[in-house]
N, C-alpha and C positions, 0 to 999 in steps of 0.2 A: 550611354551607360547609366545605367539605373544608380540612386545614390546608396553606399554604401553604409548597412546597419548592422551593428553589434548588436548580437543576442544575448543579454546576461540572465543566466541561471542560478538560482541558488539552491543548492541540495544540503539538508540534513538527516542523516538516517534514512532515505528515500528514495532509494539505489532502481529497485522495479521501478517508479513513478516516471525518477530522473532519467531511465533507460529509454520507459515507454514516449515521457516527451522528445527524446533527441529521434527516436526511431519516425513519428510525427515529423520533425522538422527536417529527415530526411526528403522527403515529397514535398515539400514546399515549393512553388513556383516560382518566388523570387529568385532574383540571379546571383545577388550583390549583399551577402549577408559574410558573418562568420560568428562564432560561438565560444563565449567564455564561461566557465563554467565551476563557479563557486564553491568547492565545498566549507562547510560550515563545521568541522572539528567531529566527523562522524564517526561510527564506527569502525573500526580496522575492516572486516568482511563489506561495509557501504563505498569503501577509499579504493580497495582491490576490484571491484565490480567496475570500478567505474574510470579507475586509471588506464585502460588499453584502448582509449578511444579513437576516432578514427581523427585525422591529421588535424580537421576542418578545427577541432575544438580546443581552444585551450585552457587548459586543466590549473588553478588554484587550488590551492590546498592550507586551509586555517587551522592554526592548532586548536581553536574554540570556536563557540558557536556565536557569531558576532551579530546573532539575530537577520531579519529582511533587511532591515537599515543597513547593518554595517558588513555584512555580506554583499548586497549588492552594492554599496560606495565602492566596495574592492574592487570588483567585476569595475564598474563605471572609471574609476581608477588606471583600471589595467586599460582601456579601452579608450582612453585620452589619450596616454602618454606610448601608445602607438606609432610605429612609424607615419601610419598613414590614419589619423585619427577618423571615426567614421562620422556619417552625416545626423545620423539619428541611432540612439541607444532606444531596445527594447527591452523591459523588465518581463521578464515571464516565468510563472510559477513552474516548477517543478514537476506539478500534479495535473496539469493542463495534458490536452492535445488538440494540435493547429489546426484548422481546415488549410488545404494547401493550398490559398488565394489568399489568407488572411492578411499575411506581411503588403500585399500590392495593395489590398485596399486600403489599408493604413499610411503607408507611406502616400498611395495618391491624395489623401483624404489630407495628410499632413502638408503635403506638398502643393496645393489647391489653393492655401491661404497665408499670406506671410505674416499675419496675425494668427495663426494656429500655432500653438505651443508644443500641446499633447497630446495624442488621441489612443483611447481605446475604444475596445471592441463591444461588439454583444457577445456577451458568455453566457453559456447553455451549463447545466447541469451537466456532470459525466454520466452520471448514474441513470440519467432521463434527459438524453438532449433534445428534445422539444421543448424544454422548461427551461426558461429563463431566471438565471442568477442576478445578474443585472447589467444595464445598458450605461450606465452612468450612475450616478446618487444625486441626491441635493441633499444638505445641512440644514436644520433646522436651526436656525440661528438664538431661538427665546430659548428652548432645551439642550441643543447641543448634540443630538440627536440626527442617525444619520438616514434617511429613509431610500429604498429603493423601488422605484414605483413599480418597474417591469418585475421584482422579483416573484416567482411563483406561476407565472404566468404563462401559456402556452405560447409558443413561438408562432405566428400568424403571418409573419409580417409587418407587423406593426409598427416594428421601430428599427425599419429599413432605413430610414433616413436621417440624415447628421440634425443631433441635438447638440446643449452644451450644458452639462449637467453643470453642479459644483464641482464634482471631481469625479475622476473616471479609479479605478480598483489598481491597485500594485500588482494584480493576478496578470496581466497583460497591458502595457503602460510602454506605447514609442513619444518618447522628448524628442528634438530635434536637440543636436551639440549644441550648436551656440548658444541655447536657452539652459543649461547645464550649466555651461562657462560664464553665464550671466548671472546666474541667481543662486550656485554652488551643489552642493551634494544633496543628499534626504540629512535630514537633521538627527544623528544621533541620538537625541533626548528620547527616542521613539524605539523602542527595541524592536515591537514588529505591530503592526495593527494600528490605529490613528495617524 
């Protein structure tokens, strides 16, 4: 049995987006997932879209908009205090779509090293997937400054193979639980972005 991972979504106002992603994670390959699904204080016609979902997913509902932070702490929330808590939480944006291997190489990628925390993906542009958004980041530590080297850049191949950036994007972002239950939540102080 493959290990078990929550997918936490977070939607605001982005009913077509948040549709088009879960229709993606329909085809997904993995076996052992299941889907919570944040809304963040949206519009009446985003809440109706989006509430007849199919069993897989379970639906939140925030009176307000609690930002990536505090939207997704809910989702993570809800996904602890589970009967059966899972083995790795997945953050994934709303505006995305999966390749349907993505979840296996992540998790094997996760699952590979028990010094492995986090791992995300390479993401491609939607608009032009050949083009790389980014593989990771580094921090420039004198400015503070976040740089992404793959960004812009044509998909080749190039960066087929596990690096360790400083930090990988909250667009696509599997933790493993126990490092969750270690080191706590995303920190509020952050509405969405840093």
């Amino acid at each position: 049995m493959k290990p078990h991972v929550s997918i936490i979504i977070v939607n605001w106002n982005g009913a077509a987006d948040t549709l088009h992603c879960l229709a993606s994670l329909q085809a997904i390959t993995y076996p052992n997932y299941s889907i919570i699904l944040v809304d963040n204080g949206s519009r009446p016609d985003d809440r109706t879209a989006l509430q007849p979902l199919h069993p897989q997913v379970q639906y939140i509902q925030n009176e307000r908009n609690l930002g990536f932070v505090g939207g997704n702490n809910i989702g993570i929330n809800a996904a602890l205090s589970s009967a059966t808590p899972p083995d790795y939480l997945l953050l994934l944006n709303n505006d995305t779509t999966v390749a349907p291997d993505f979840l296996e190489a992540m998790v094997d990628q996760a699952a590979a090293d028990s010094l492995i925390a986090i791992v995300g993906p390479k993401i491609l542009l939607m608009d032009r997937p050949t083009v790389l958004q980014t593989v990771g980041d580094q921090l420039n530590r004198q400015t503070g400054r976040m740089l992404s080297p793959a960004e812009g850049r044509v998909d080749t191949g190039q960066y087929n193979i596990p690096s360790f950036p400083d930090f990988v994007t909250g667009a696509c972002l599997l933790i493993k639980t126990e490092v969750v239950k270690k080191i706590g939540l995303l920190d509020n102080a952050f509405f969405a972005y840093w």
